[in-house]
C-alpha positions as CSV (number, residue, x, y, z in Angstrom):
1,X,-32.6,58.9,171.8
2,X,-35.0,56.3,172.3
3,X,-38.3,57.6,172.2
4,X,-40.3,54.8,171.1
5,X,-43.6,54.4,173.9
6,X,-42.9,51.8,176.1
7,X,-44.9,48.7,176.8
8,X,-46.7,47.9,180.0
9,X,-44.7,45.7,182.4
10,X,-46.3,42.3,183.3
11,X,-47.6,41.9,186.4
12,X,-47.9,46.2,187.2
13,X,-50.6,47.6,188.1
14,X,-51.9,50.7,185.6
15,X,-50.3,53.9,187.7
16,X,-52.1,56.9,187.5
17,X,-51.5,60.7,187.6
18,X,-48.4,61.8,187.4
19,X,-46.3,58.7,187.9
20,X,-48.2,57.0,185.4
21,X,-47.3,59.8,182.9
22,X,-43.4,59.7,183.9
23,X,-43.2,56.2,183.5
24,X,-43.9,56.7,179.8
25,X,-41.6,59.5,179.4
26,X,-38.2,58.5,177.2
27,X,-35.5,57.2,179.9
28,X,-33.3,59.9,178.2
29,X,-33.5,63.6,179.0
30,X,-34.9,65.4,176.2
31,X,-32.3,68.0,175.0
32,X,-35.0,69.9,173.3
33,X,-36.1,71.0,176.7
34,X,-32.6,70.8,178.5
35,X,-29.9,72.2,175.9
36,X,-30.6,75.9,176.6
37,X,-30.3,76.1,180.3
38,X,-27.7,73.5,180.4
39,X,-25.6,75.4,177.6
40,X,-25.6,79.0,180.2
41,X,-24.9,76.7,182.9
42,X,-21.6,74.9,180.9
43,X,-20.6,78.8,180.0
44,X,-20.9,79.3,183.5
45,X,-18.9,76.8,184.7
46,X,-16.2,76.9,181.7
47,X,-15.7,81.1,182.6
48,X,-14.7,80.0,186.6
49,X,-12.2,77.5,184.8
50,X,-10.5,80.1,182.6
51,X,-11.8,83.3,183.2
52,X,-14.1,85.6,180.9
53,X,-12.5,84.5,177.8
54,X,-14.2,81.9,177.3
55,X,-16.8,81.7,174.2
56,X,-19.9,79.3,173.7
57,X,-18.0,78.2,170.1
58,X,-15.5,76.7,172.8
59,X,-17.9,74.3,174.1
60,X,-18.3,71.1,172.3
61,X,-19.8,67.8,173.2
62,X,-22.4,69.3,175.4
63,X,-25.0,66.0,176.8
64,X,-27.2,65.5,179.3
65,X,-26.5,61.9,180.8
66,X,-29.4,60.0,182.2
67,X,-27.9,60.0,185.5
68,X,-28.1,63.6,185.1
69,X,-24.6,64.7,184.8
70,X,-24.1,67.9,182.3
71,X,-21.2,66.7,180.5
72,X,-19.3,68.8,178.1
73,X,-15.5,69.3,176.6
74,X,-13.9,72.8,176.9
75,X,-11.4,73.6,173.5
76,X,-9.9,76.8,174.0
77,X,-6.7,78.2,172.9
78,X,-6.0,79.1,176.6
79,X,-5.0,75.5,177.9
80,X,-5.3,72.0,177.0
81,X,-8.7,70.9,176.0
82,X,-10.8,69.5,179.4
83,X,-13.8,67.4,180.4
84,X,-15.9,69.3,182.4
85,X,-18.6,67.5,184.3
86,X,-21.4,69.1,186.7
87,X,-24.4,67.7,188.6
88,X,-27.8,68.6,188.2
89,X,-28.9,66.5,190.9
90,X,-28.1,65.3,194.4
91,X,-27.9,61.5,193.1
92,X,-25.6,62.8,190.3
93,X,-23.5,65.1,192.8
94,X,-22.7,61.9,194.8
95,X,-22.2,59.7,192.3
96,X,-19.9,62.3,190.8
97,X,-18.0,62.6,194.4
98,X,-17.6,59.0,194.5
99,X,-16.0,58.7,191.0
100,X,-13.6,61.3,192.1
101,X,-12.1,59.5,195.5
102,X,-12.2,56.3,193.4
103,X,-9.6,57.7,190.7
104,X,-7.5,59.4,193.8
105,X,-7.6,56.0,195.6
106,X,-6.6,54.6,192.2
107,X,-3.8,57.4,191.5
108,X,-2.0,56.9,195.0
109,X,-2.0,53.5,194.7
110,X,1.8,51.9,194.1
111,X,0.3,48.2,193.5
112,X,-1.3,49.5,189.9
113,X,1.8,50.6,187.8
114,X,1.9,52.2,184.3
115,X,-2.0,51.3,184.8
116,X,-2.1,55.1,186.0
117,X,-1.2,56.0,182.9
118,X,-5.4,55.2,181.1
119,X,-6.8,57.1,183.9
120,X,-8.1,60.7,183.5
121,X,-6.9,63.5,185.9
122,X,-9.6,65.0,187.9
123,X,-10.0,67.9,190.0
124,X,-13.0,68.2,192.3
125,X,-13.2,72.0,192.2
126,X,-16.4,73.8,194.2
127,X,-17.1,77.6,193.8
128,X,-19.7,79.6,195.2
129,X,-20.5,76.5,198.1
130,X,-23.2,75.0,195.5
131,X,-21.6,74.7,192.1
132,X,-20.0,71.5,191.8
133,X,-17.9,70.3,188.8
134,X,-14.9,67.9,188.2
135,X,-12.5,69.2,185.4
136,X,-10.5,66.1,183.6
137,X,-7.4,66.0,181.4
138,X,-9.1,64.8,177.8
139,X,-6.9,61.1,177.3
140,X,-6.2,59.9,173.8
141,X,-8.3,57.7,171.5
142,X,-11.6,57.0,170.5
143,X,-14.5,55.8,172.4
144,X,-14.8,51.5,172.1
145,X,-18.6,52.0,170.6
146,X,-17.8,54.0,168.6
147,X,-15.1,52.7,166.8
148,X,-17.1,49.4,167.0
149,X,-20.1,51.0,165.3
150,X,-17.4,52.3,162.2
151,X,-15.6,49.0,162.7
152,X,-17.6,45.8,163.7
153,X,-14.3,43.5,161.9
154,X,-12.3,44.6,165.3
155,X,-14.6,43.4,168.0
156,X,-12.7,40.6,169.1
157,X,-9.0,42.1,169.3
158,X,-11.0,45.0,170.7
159,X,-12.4,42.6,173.7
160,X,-9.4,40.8,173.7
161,X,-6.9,44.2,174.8
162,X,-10.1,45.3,177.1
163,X,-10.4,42.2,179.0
164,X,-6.8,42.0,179.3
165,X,-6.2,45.4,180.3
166,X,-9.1,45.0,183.5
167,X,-7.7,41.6,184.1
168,X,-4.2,43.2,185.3
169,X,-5.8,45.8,187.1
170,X,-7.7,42.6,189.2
171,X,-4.0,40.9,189.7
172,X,-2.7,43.8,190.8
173,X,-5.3,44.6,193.7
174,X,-7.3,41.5,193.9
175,X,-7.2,38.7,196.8
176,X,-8.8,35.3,196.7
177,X,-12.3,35.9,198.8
178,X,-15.1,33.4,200.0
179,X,-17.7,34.7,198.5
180,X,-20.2,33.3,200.4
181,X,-19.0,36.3,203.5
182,X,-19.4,38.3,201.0
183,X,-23.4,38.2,199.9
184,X,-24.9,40.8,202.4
185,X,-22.8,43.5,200.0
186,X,-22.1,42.0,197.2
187,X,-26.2,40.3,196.6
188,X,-28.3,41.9,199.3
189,X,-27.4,45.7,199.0
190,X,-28.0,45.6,195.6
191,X,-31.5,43.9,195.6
192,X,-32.6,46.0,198.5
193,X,-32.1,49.0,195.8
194,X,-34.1,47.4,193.1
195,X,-36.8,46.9,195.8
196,X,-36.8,50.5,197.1
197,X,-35.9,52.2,193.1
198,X,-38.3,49.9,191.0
199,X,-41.8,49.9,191.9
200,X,-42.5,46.5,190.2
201,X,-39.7,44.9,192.4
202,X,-41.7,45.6,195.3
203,X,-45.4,44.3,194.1
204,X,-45.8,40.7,194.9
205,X,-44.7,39.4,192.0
206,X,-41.3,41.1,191.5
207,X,-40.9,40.5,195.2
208,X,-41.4,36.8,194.7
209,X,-38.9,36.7,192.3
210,X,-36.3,39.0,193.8
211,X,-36.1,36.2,196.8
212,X,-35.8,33.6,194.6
213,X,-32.9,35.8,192.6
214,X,-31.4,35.9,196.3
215,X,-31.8,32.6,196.8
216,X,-30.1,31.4,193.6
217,X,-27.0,33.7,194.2
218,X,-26.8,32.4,197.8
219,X,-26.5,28.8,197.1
220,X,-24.4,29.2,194.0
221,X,-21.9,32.0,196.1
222,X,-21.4,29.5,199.1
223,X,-18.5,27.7,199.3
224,X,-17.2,29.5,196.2
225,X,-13.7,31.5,196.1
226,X,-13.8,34.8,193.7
227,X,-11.2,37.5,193.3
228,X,-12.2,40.5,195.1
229,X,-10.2,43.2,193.3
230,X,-10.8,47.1,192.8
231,X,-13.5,46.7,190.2
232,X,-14.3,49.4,187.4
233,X,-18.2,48.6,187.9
234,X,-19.1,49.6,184.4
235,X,-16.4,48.5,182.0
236,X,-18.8,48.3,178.5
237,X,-17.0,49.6,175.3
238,X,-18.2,53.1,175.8
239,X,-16.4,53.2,178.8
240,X,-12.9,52.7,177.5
241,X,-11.1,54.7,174.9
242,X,-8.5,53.1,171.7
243,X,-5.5,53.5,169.9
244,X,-7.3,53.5,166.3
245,X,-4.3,52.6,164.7
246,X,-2.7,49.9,167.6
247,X,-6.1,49.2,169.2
248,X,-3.8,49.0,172.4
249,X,-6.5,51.5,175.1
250,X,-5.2,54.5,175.6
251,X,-8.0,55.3,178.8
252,X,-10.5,53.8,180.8
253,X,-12.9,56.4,182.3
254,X,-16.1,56.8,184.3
255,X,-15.5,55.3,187.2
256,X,-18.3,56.3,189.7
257,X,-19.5,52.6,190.0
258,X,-15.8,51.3,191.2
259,X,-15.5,49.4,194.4
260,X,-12.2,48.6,196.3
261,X,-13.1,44.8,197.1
262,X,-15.7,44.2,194.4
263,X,-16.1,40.9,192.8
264,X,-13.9,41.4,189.6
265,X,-16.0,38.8,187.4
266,X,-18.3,42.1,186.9
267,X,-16.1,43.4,185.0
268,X,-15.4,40.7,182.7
269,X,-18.5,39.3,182.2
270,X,-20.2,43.2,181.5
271,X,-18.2,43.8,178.6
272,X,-18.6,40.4,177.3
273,X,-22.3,40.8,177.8
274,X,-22.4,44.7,176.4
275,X,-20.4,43.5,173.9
276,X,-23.5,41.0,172.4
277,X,-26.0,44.0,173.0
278,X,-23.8,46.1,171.2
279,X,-24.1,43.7,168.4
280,X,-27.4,42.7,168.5
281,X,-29.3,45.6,169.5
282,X,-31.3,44.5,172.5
283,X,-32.2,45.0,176.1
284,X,-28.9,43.5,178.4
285,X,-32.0,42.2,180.7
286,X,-33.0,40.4,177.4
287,X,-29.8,38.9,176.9
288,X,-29.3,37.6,180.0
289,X,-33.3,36.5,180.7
290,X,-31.6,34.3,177.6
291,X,-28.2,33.1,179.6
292,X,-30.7,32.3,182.4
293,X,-32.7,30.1,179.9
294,X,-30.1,28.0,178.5
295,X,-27.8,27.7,181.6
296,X,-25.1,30.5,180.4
297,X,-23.1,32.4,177.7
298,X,-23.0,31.5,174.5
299,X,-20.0,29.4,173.0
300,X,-19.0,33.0,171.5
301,X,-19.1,34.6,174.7
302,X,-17.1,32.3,176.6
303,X,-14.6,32.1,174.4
304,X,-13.7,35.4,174.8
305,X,-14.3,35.3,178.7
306,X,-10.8,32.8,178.4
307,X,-8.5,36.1,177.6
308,X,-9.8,37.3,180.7
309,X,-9.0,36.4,184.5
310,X,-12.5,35.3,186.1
311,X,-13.0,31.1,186.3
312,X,-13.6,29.1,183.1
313,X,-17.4,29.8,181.8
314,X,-17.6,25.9,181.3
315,X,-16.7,24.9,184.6
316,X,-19.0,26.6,186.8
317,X,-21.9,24.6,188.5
318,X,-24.5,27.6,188.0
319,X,-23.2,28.9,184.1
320,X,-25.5,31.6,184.8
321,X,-24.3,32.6,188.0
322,X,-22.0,35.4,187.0
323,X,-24.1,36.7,184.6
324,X,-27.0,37.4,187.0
325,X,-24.1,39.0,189.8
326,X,-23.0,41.0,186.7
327,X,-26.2,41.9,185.8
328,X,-27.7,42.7,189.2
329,X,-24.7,44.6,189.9
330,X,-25.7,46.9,186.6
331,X,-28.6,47.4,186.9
332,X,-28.7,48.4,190.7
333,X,-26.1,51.0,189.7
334,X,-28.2,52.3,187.0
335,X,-30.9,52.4,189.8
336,X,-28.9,54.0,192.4
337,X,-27.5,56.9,190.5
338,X,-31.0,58.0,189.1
339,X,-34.6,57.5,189.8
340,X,-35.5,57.8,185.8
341,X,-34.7,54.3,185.7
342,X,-36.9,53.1,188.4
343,X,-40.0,55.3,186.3
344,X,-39.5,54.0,183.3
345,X,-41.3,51.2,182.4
346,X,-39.3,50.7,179.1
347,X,-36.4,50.4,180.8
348,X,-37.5,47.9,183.7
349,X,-39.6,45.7,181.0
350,X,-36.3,45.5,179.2
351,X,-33.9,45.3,181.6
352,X,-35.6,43.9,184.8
353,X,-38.9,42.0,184.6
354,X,-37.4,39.2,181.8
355,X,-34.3,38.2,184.3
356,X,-36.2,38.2,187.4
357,X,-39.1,36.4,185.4
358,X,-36.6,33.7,183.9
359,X,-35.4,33.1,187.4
360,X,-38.4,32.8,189.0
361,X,-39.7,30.3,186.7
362,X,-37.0,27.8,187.9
């Protein structure tokens, strides 16, 4: 956990009282002050799933996600092992809900194939009218970051099999799309939640540069044809798990960012781009403020982006364009699904003042 005291954001004003004080709380829940409640809570919910047997040696894994989900494995002797994940917020409960009629959309759908086969199982169960939690079968493998972490010598076949794995996902629901129709959901929607979720993007300077962001994206989507696909929405390397032994992906999970008719380049260009701050150890905002500066990806970078299926890095107009749709797509997610991100000023100096800044410079 990242505790380290943020810095303050340029151009914000000193807050005071208490949303001064939350915006330099850590971004992640402390479990110090979470893991007891949320341990009786995942009892709780693991004794409706199987019953009174169950014993708190059988839950493993417990976290407490930023976007407030209680995540936690159940390993019993009574069934196979399960994912159990609850809500403990409204924000979390819908974002939760959403993930689960993504994965049924997915499931029912005869264009996707053995693709079925690296998706979890999930039940929406609700007892009691309140208590919400989605149960999923646990899929094989090890999580991408983590075997990256114990393994950095396997980052590019790693990137290689992920990219290719999304990419036939894309060809098997995606359709050529003027994107320039498209920039009221895929542009606007998304900076009209950074303006309502992060103060600074409302002040007159983040406001500035969120029209010029708007600006850039409009001219460079017009007259441009993307593949509008069903799009995972956050395909990084902890979102996909791996053969160790084939490093073929054996699951692809968390999918309460996915869109039907999303522009698939997201995809791509995330785990490219997660990839490098996996690596390097900084901010995305950072990394792309960076793209934005020089005019795109590294040479790196867009070498891998060629065993993928979004349009040659080298021959765009805009090099930077998909980077900032990628990235705006991110981090409105991140901003949607919970309003810690919106509070802390770590995370916006990081991740939202240096891309907005870059842009607005040109």
């Amino acid at each position: 956990m990242d505790t380290a005291a943020p810095r303050t954001v340029p151009g914000e004003r000193p807050g005071t009282g208490g949303a001064a004080l939350s915006g330099l709380l850590p971004l992640d829940p402390n479990p110090l002050l979470t893991r007891p409640s949320d341990l009786v809570r995942a009892h709780r919910l693991a004794v409706l799933l199987r019953g009174g047997r169950v014993r708190f040696r059988d839950l493993h894994r417990l976290e407490r996600t930023v976007s407030d989900l209680l995540v936690f494995r159940l390993e019993d002797r009574a069934a196979e092992p399960l994912v159990i994940k609850h809500p403990r917020s409204v924000r979390a409960a819908g974002s939760l809900t959403h993930g689960c009629a993504a994965l049924r959309e997915l499931t029912g759908d005869d264009r996707v194939g053995d693709w079925r086969r690296l998706l979890p199982a999930a039940e929406e169960l609700r007892h009691h009218g309140r208590l919400l939690l989605v149960a999923e079968r646990c899929l094989p493998g090890v999580e991408g970051d983590a075997l990256l972490r114990r393994a950095p010598g396997r980052t590019r076949p790693l990137a290689v099999a992920a990219l290719g794995t999304v990419a036939a996902l894309h060809r098997a629901t995606g359709h050529p799309e003027r994107a320039g129709r498209r920039t009221a959901d895929w542009v606007d929607a998304r900076l009209a939640v950074l303006a309502e979720q992060v103060p600074w993007c409302a002040a007159p300077r983040g406001a500035a540069a969120v029209r010029a962001l708007r600006e850039r994206l409009d001219d460079g989507l017009a007259g441009r044809t993307l593949t509008a696909a069903r799009t995972h929405g956050d395909y990084h390397p902890g979102n996909i798990l791996v053969d160790e032994e084939s490093g073929a992906l054996s699951g692809v999970i968390d999918w309460a960012d996915s869109r039907p008719d999303g522009p698939c380049a997201v995809d791509s260009y995330l785990f490219v781009l997660t990839l490098r701050q996996q690596r390097e150890r900084r901010e995305l905002g950072r990394i792309v403020a960076d793209a934005v500066r020089r005019g795109g990806l590294l040479p790196e970078d867009r070498a891998l982006l060629a065993h993928s299926d979004v349009p040659p890095p080298g021959q765009e107009p805009d090099g930077a364009l998909l980077p900032l749709l990628t990235w705006l797509w991110h981090v409105a997610g991140n901003a949607a699904k919970s309003a810690r991100y919106g509070r802390s000023r770590r995370w916006v100096h990081g991740n939202v003042v240096p891309v907005l800044t870059e842009v607005a410079r040109r």
